[in-house]
Structure formats: C-alpha cells, structure tokens
KEZAKE-919287 format. One record per atom (N, C-alpha, C): residue in one letter; z, x, y. Coordinates in steps of 0.1 Angstrom, whole numbers, plus 5000, padded with zeros to 4 digits. Layout:
AZXY ...
This chain:
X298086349208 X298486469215 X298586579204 X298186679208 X297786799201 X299586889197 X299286929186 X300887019186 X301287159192 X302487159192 X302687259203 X302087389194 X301487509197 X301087629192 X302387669189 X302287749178 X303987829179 X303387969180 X304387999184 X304388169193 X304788249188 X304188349182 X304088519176 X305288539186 X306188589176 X307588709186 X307588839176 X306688849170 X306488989162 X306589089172 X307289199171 X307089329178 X307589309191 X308589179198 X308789159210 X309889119215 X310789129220 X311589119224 X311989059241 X313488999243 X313488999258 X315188999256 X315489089266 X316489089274 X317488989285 X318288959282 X319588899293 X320488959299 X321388949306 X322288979312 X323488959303 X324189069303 X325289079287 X326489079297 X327389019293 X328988939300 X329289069290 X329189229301 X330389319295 X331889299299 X332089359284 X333989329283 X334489469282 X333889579285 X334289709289 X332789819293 X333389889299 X331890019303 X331390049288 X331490009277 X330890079265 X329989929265 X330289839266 X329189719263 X327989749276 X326589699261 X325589709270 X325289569281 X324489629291 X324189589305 X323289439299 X322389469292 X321789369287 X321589379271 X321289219267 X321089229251 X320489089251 X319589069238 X318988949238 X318388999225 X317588899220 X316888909204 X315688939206 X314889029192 X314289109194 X313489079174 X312089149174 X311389129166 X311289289161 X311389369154 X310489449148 X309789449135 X308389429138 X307889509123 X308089329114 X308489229123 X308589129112 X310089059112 X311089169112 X312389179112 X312989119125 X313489019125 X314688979132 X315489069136 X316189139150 X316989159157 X317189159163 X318889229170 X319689199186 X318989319192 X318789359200 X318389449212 X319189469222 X319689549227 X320489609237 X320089729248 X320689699259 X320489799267 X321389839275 X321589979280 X322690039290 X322090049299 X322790069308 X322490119320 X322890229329 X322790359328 X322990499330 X322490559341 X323690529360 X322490589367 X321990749367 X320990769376 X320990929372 X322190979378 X323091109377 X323991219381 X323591209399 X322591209403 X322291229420 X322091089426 X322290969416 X322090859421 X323190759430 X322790699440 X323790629444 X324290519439 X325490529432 X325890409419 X325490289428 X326190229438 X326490109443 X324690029447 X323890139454 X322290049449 X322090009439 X321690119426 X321490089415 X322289949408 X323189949409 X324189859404 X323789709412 X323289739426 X322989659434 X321689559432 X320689689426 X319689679423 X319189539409 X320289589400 X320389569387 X320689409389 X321789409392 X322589299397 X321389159403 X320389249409 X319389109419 X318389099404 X317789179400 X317289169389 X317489089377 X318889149375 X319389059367 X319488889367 X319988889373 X320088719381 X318488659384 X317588729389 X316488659393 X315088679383 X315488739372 X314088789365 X314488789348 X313088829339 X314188759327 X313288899324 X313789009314 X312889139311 X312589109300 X311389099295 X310589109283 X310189259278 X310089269267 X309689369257 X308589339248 X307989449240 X307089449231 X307189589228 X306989629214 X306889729201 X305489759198 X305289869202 X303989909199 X303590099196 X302790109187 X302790279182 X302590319195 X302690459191 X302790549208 X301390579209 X301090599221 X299490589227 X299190729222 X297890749223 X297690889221 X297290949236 X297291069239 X296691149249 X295291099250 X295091039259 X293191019266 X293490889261 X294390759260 X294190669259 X294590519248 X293890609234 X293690519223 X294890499216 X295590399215 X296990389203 X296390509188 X297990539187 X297890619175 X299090569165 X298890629153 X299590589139 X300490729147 X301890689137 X302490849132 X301990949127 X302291079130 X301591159125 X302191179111 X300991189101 X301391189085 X302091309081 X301891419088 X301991569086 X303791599090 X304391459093 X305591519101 X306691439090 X307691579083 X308191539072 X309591499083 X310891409076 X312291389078 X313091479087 X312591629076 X312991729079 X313191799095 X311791779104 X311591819115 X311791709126 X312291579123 X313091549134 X314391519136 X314591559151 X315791639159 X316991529154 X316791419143 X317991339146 X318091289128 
C-alpha cells in the first residue's frame, strides 16, 4: 500500500466555530499558514448598520454547524485578470496604517 501524500497547508487556512466568552471574541478561529509561517486565524462577525441582526446571526449559526470554511493566501489579482506582485514603487510611508 502506497503512503499517504502529505498535504501542502502553505498559504491556507480553515476556520471553526469559536466558543465566544464575550462580544469582543471572534465568531470563528482555526489555524492558518502564511508565507510558510504557522498561525491562529480569526474572524468577527459585523452585521451591516441596515441589517437584520437575528437572520444574519441566524444565517451564521446554520453555517456554522453545517459547513467547515476554508481559506487560501494569495497576491492580489490585477485588473483584466492576471495575479500581481506588490507594487515596488509603494514606500511604508504611503500606507494608511
């Protein structure tokens, strides 16, 4: 019998259902790959201002329980299609954070 293949989790991640212990813990969290790097991953969940909480929550809730959410890390697409690198031209300086 042939061995099991082991599985690339580079760049990927998946999400669970997180047992919050107050409104500041996130909705989901599970382990996560960047770049090579091992980590935890997290997610909130924020409805919109015009949203009706109790679907959303409702929504979340069937989701949650019946589906498992996967992730993946990848450069940002370009316009018309083709993945792109960061742009080289953009110093520390000019972003907002």
């Amino acid at each position: 019998m042939a061995g099991k293949k082991e599985f690339d989790n580079t760049n990927k991640g998946r999400f669970f259902l997180n047992e919050r212990k107050t409104a500041k813990d996130p909705a989901l969290s599970g382990p996560g790959n960047y770049n090579g790097t091992d980590m935890r991953v997290a997610a909130w969940i924020n409805p919109n201002e015009d949203a009706d909480n109790n679907r959303v929550w409702k929504a979340f809730d069937y989701l949650a329980e019946n589906a498992v959410i996967n992730m993946r890390f990848s450069e940002p697409k370009k316009k018309g299609g083709g993945q792109s690198s960061v742009s080289s031209n953009m110093d520390d300086d000019d972003l907002p954070f």
